[in-house]
DSSP file (Angstrom, degrees, kcal/mol; ACC not computed):
  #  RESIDUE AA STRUCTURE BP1 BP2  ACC     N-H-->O    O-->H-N    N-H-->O    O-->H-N    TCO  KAPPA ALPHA  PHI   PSI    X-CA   Y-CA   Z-CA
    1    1 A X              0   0    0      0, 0.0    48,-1.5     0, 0.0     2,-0.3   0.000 360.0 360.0 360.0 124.4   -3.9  -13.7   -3.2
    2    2 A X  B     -A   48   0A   0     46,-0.2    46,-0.2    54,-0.1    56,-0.1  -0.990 360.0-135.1-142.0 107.8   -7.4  -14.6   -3.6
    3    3 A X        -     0   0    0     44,-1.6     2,-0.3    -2,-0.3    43,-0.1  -0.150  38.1-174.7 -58.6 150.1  -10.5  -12.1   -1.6
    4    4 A X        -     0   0    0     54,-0.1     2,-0.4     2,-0.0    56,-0.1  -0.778  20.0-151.7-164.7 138.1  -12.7  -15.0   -0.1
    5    5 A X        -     0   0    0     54,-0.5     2,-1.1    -2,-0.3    -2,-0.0  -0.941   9.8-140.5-107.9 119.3  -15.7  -14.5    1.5
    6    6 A X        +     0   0    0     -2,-0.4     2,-0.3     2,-0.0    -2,-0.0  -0.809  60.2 116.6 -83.1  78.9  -17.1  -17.1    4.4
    7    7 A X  S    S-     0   0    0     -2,-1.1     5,-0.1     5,-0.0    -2,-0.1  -0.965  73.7 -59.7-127.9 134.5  -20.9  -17.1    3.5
    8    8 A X    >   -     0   0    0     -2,-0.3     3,-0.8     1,-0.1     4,-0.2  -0.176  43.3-127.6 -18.3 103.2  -23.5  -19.2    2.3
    9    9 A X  G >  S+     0   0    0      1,-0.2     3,-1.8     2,-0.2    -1,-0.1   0.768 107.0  64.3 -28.1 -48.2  -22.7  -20.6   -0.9
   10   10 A X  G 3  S+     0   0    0      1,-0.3    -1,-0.2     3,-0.0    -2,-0.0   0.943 111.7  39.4 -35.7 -71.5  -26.3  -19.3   -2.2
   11   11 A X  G <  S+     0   0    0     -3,-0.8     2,-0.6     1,-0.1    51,-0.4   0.277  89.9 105.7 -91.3  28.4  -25.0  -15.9   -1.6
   12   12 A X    <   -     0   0    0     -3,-1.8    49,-0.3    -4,-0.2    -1,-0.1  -0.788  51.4-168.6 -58.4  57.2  -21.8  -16.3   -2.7
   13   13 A X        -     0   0    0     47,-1.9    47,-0.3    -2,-0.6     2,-0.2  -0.235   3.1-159.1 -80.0 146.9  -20.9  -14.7   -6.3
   14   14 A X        -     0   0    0     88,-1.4     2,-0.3    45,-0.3    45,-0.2  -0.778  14.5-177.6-122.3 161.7  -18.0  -15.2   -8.2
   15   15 A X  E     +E   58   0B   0     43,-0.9    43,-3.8    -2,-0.2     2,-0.2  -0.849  26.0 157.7-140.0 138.7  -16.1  -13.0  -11.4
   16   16 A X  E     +Ef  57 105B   0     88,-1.7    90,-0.8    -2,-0.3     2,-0.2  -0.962   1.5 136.1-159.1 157.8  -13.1  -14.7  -12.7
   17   17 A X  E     -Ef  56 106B   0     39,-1.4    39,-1.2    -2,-0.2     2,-0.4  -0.852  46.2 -88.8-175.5-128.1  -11.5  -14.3  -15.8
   18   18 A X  E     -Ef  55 107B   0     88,-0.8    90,-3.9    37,-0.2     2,-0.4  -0.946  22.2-145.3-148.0 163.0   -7.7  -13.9  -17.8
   19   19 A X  E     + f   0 108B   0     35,-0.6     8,-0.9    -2,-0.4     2,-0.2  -0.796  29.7 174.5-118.1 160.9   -5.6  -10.5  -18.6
   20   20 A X  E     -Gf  26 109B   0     88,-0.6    90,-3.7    -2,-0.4     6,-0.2  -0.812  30.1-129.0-170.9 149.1   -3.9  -11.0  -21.9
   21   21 A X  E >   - f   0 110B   0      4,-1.6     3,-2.9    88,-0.3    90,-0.2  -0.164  47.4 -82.8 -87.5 179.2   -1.9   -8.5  -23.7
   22   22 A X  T 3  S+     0   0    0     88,-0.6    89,-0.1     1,-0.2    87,-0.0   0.672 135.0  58.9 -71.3  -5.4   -3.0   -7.9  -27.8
   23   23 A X  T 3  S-     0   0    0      2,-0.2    -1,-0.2     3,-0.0     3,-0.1   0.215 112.4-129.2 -63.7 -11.6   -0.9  -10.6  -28.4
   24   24 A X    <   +     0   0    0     -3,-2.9     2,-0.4     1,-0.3    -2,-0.2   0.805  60.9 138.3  56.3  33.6   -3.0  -12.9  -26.2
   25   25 A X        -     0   0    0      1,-0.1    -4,-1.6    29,-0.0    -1,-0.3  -0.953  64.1 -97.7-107.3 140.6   -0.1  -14.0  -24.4
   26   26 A X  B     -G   20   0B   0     -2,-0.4     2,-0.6    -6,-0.2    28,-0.3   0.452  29.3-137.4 -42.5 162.9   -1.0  -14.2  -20.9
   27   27 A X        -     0   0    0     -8,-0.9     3,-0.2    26,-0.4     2,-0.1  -0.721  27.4-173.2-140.4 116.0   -0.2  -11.3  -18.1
   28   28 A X        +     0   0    0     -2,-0.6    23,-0.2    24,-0.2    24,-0.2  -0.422  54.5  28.4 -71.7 150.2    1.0  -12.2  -14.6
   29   29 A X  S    S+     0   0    0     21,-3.2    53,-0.3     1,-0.2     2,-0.3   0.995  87.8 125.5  84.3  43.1    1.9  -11.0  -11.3
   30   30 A X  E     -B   50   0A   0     20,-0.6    20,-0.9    -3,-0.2     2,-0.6  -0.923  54.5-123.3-127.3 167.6   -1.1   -7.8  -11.7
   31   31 A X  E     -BC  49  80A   0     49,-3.2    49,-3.2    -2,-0.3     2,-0.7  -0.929  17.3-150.7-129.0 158.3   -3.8   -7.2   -9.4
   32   32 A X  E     -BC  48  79A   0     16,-3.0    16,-1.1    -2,-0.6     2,-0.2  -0.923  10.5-176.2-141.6 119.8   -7.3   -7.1  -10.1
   33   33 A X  E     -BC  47  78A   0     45,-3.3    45,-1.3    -2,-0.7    14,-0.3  -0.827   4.6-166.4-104.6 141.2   -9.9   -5.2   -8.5
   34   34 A X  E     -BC  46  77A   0     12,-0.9    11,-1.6    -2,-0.2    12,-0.7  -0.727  12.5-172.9-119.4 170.0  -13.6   -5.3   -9.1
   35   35 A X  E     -BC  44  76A   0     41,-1.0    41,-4.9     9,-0.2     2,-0.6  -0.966  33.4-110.9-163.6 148.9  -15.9   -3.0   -7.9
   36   36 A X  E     -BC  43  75A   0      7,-1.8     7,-2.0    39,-0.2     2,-1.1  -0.666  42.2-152.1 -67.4 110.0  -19.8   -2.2   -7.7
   37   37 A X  E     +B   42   0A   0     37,-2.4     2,-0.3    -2,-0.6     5,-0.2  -0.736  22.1 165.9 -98.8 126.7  -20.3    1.1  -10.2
   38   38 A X        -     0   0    0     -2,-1.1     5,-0.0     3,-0.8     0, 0.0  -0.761  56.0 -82.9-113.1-170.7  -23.3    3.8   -9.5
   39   39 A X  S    S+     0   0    0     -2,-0.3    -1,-0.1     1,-0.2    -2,-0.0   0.799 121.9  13.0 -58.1 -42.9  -23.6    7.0  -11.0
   40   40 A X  S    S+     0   0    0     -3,-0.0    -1,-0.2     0, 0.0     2,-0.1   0.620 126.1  32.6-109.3 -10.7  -21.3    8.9   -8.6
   41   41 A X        -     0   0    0      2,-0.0    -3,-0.8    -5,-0.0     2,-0.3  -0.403  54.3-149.5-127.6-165.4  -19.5    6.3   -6.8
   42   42 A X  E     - B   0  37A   0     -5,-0.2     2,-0.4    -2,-0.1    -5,-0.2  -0.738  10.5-155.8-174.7 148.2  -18.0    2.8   -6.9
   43   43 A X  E     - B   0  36A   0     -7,-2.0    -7,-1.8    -2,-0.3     2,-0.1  -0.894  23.1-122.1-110.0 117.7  -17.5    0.1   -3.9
   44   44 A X  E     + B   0  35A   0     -2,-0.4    -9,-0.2    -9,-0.2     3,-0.1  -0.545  32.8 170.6 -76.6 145.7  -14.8   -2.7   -4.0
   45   45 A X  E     -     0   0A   0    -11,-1.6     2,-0.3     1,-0.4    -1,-0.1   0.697  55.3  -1.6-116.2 -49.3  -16.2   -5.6   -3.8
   46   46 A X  E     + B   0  34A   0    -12,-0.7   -12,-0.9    14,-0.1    -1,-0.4  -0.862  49.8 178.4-122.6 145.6  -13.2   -8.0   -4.6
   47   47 A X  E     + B   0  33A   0     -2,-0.3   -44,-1.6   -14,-0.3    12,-0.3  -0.903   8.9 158.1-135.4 160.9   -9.1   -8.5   -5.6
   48   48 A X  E     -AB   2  32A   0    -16,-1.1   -16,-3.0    -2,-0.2     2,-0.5  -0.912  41.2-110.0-167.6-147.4   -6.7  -10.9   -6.3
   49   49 A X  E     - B   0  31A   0    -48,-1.5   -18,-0.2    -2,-0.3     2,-0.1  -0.999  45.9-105.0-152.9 113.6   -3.2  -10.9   -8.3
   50   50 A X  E     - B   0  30A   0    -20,-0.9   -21,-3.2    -2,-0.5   -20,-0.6  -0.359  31.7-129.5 -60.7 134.8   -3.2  -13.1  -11.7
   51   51 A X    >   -     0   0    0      4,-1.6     3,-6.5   -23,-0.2    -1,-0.1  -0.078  43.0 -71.4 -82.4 174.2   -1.5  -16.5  -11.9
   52   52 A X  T 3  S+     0   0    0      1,-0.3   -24,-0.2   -24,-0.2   -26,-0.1   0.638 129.8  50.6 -26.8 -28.8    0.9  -17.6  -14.5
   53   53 A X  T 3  S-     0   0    0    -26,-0.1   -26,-0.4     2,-0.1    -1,-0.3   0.399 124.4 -97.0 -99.7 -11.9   -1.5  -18.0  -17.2
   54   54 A X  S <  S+     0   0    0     -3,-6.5   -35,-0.6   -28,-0.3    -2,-0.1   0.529  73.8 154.4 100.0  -3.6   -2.8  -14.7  -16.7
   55   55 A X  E     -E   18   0B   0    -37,-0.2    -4,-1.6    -5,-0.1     2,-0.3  -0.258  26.3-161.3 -74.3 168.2   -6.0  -15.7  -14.4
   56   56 A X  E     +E   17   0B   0    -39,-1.2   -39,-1.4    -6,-0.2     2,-0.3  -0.951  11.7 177.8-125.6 124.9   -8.2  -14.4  -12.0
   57   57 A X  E     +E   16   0B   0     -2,-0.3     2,-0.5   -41,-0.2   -54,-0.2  -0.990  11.1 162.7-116.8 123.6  -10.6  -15.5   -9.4
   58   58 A X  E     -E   15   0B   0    -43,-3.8   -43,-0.9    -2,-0.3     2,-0.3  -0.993  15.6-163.9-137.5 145.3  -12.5  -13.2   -7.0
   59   59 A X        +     0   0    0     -2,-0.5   -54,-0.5   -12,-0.3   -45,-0.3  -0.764  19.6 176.3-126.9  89.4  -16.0  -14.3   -4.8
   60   60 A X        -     0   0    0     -2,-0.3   -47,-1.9   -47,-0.3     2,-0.3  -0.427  20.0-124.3 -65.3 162.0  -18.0  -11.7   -3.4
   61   61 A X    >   -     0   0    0    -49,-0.3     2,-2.1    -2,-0.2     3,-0.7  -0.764  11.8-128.8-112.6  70.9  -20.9  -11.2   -1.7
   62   62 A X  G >  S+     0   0    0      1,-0.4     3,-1.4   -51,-0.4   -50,-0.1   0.055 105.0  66.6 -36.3 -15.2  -24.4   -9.2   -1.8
   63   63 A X  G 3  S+     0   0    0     -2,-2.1    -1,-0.4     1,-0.2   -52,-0.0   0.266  81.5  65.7  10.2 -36.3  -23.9   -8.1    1.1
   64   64 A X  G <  S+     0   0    0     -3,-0.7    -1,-0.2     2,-0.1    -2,-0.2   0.531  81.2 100.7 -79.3  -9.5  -21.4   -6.3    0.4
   65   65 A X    <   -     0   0    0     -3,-1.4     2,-0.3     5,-0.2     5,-0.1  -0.197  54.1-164.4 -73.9 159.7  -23.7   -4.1   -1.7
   66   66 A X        +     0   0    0     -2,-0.1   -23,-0.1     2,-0.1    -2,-0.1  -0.933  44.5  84.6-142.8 169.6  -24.9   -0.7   -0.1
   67   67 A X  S    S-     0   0    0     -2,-0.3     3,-0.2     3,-0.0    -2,-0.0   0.307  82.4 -67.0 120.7  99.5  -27.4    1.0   -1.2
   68   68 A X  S    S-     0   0    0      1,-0.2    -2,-0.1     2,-0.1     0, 0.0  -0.138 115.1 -11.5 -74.5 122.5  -31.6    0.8   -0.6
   69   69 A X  S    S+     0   0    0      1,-0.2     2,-0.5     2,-0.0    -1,-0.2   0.966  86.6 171.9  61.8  64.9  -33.0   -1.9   -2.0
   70   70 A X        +     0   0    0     -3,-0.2    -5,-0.2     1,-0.1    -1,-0.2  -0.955   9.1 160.9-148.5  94.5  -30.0   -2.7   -3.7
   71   71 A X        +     0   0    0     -2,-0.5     2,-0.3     1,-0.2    -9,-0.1   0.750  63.3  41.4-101.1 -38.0  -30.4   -6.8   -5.6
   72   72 A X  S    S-     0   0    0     27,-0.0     2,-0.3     2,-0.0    -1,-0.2  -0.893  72.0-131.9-132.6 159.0  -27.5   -6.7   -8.4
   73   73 A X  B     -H  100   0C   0     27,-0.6    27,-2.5    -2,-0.3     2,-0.8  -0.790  12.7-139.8-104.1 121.6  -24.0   -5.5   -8.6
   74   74 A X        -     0   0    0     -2,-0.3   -37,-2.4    25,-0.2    24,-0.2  -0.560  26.6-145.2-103.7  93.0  -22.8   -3.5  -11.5
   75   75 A X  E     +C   36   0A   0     -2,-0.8    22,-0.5    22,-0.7     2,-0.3  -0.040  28.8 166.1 -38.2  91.7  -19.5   -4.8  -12.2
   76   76 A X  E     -C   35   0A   0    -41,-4.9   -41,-1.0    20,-0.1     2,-0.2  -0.963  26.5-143.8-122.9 155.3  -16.3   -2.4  -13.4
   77   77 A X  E     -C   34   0A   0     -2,-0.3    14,-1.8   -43,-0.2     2,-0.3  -0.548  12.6-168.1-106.3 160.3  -12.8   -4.1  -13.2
   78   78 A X  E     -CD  33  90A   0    -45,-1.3   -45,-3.3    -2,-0.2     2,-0.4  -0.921   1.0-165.8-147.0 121.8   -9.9   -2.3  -12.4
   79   79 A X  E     +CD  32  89A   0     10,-3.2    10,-1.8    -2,-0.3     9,-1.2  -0.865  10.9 175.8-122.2 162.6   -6.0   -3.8  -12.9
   80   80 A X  E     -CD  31  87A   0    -49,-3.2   -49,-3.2    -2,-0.4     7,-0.2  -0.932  35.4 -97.5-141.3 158.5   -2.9   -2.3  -11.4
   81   81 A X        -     0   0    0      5,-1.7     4,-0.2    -2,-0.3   -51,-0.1  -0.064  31.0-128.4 -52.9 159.5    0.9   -3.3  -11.2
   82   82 A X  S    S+     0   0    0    -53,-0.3    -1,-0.1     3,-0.1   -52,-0.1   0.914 100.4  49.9 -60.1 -70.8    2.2   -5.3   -7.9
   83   83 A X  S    S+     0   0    0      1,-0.2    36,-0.1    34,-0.1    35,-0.0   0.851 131.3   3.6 -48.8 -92.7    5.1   -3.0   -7.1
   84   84 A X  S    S-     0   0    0     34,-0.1    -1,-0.2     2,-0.0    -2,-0.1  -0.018  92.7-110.2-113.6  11.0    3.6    0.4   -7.2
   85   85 A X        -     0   0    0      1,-0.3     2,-0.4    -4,-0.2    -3,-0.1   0.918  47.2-175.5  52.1  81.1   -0.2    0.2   -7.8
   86   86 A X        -     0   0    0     29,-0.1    -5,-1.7     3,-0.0     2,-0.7  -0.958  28.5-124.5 -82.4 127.1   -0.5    1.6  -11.4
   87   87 A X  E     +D   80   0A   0     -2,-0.4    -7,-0.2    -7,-0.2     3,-0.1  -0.628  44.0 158.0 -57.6  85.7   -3.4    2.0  -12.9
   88   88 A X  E     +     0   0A   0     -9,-1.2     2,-0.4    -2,-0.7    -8,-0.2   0.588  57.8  12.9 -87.8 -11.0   -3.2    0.2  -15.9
   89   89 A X  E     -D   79   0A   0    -10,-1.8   -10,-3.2    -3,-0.1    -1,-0.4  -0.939  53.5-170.0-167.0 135.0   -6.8   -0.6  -17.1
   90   90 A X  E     -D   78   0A   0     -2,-0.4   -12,-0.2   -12,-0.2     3,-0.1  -0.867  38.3-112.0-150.6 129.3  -10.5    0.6  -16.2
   91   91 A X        -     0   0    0    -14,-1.8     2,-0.3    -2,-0.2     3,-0.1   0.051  43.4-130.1 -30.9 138.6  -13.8   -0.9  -17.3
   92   92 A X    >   -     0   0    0      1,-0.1     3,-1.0   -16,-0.0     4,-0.3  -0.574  33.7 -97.9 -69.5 148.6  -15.1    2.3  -19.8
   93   93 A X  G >  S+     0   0    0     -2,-0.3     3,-2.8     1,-0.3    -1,-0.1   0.937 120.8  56.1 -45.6 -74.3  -18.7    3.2  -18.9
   94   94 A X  G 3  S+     0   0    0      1,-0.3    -1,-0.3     3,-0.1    -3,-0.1   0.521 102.3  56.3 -75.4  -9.5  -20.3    1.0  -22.0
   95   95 A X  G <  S+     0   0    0     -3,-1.0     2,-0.4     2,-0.1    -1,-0.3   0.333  82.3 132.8 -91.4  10.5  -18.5   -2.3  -21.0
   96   96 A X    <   -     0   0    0     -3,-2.8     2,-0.3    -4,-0.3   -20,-0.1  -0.648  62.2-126.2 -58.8  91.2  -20.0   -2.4  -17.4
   97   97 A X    >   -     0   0    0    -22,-0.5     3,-0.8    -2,-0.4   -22,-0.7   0.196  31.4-159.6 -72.3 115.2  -21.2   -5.0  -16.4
   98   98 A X  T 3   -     0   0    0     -2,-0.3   -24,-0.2   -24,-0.2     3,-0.2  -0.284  67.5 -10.6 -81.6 142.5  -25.0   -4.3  -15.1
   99   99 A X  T 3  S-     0   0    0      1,-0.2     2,-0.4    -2,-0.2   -25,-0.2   0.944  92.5-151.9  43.5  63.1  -26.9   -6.2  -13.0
  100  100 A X  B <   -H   73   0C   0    -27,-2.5   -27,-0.6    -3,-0.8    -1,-0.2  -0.673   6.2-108.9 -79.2 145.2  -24.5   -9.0  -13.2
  101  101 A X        -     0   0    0     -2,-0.4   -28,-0.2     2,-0.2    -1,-0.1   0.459  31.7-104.2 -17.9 160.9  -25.1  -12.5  -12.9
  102  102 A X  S    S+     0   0    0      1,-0.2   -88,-1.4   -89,-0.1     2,-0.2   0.963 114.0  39.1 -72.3 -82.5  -24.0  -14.8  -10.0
  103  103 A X  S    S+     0   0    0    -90,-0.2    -2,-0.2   -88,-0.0     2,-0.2  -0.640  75.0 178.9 -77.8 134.8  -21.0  -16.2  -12.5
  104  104 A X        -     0   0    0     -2,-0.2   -88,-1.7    -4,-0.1     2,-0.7  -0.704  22.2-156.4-154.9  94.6  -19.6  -13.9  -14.3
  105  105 A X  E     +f   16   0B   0     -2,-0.2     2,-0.5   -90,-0.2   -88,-0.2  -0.749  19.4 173.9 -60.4  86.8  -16.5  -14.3  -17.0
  106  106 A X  E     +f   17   0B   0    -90,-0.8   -88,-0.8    -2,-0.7     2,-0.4  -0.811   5.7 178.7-102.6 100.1  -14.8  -10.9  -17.3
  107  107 A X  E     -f   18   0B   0     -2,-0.5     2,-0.4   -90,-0.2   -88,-0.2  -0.980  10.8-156.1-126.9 161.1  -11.6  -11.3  -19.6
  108  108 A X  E     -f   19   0B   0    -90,-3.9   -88,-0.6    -2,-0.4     2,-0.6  -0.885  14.2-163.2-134.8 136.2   -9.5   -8.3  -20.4
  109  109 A X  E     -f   20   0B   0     -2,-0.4     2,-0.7   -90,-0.2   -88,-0.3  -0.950  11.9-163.4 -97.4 112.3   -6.9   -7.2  -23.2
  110  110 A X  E     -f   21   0B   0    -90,-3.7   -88,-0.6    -2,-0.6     4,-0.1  -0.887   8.4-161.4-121.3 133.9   -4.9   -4.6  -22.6
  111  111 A X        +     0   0    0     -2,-0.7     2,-0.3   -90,-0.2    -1,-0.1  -0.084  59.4  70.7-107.8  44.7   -3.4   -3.1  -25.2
  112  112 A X  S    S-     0   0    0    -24,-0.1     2,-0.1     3,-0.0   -90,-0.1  -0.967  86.9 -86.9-135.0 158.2   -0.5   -1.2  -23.8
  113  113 A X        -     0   0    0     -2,-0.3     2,-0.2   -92,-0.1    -2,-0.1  -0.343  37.2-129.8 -76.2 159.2    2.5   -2.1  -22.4
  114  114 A X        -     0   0    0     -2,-0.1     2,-0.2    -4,-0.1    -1,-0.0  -0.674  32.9-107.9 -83.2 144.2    2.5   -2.8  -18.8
  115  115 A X        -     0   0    0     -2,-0.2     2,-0.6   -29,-0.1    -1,-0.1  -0.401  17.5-130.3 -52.6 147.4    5.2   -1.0  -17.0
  116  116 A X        +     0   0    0     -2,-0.2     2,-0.4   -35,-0.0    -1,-0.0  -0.891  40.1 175.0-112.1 123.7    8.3   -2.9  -15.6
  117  117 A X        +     0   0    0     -2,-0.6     2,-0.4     2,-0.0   -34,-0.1  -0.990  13.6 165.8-133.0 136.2    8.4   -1.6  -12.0
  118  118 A X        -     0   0    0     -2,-0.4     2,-0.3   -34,-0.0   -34,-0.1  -0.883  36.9-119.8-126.0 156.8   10.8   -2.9   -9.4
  119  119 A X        -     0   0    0     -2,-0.4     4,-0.5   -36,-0.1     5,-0.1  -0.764  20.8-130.6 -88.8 165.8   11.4   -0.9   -5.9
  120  120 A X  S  > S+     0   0    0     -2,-0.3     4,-1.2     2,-0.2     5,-0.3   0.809 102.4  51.8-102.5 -48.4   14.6   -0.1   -5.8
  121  121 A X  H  > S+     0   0    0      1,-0.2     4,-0.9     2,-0.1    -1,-0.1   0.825 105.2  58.0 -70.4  -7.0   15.0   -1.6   -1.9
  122  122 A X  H  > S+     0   0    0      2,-0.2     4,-1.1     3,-0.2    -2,-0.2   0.665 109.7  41.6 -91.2 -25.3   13.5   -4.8   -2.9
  123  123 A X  H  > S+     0   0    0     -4,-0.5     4,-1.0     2,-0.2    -2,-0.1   0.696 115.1  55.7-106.1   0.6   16.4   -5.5   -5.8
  124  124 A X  H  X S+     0   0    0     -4,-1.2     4,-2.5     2,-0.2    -2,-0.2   0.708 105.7  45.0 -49.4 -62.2   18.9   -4.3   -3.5
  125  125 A X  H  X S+     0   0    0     -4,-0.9     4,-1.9    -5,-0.3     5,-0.4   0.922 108.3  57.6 -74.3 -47.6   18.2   -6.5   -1.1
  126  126 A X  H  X S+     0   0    0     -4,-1.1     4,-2.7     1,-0.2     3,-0.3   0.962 109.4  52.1 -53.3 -80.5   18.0   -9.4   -3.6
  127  127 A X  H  X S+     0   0    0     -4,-1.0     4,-1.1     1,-0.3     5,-0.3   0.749 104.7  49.7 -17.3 -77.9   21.4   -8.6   -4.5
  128  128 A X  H >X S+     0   0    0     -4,-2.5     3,-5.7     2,-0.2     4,-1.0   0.847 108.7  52.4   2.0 -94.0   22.8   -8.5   -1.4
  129  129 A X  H 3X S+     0   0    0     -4,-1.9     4,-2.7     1,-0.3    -2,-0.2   0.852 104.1  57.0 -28.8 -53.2   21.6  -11.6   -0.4
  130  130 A X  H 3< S+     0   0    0     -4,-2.7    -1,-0.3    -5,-0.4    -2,-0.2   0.877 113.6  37.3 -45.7 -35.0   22.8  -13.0   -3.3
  131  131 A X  H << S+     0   0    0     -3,-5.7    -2,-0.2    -4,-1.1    -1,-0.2   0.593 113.1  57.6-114.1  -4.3   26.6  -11.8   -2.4
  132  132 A X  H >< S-     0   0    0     -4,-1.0     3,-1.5     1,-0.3    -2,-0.2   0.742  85.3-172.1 -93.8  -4.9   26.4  -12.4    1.3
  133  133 A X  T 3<  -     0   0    0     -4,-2.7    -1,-0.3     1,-0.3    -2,-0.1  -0.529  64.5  -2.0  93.9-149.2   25.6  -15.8    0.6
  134  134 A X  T 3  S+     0   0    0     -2,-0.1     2,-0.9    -3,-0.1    -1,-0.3   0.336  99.1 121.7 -54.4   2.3   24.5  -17.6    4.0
  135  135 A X  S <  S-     0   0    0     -3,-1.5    -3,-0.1    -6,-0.2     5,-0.1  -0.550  73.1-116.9 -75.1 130.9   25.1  -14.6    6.0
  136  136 A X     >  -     0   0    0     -2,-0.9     4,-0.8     1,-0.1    -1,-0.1  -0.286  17.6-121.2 -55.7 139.1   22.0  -13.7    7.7
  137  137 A X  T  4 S+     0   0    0      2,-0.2    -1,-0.1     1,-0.1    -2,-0.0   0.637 112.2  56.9 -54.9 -18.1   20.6  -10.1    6.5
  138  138 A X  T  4 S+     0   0    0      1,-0.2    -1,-0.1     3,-0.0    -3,-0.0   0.972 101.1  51.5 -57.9 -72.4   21.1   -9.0   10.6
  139  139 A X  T  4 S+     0   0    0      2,-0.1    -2,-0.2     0, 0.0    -1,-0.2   0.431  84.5 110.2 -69.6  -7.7   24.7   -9.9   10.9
  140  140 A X     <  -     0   0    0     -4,-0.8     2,-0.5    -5,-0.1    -3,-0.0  -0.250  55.3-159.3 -65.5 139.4   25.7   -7.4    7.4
  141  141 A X        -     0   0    0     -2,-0.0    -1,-0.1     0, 0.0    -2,-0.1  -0.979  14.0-127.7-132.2 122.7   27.5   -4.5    8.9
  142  142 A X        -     0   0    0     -2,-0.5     2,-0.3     1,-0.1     0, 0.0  -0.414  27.0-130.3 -55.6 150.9   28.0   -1.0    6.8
  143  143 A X              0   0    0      1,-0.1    -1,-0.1     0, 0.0     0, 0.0  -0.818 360.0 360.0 -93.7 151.4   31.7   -0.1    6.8
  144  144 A X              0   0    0     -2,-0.3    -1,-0.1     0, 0.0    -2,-0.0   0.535 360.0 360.0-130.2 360.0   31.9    3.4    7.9
């Protein structure tokens, strides 16, 4: 899932960058939101959910800024699980990026483990499937 914005290239901005654990091996499947920070507030600007390799691509838009008189974005990232939207990492105040740039490379370590989250109807269901074979999910009948 990739935010894309339908603007004039000019005012088109991009952040992309990679999650990696302290091991640098990549981290998949998460999503990652960036977000305009002021002093009291903070605005999403962008998501999208890192590929195999651990990447990210997001394109925003000045426009999207609020605020008077309001030219550059100051950037803080935010990643969460799929499953259950855990907060797993947010930019600290001194690594924010201010008044960022057009292009902007943001790559992140995080150095805890990620939780392993399933939902519980979503591996259920896999299952299922799995033992009714071609039977359609409709036609399963409960025994009572």
């Amino acid at each position: 899932m990739q935010t894309t914005i339908k603007e004039n290239n000019r005012n088109l901005n991009v952040v992309k960058g990679r999650l990696s654990n302290i091991d640098n091996e990549p981290l998949a499947n998460l999503i990652v939101k960036i977000f305009d920070r002021d002093m009291r507030s903070e605005e999403l600007l962008g998501e999208a959910v890192t590929d195999k390799d651990g990447r990210y691509k997001i394109n925003w838009s000045h426009s999207q800024l609020s605020g008077r008189g309001k030219k550059s974005a100051d950037i803080s990232v935010k990643v969460f699980t799929r499953e259950k939207d855990t907060l797993i990492y947010s930019t600290e105040a001194k690594n924010i990026r201010y008044n960022a740039a057009q292009r902007e490379e943001i790559n992140v370590i995080i150095d805890k483990a990620v939780p392993v989250e399933f939902i519980e109807y979503d591996h259920v269901f896999k299952l299922i499937s799995f033992l009714a074979g071609k039977v359609a999910s409709g036609d399963i009948v409960t025994g009572k």
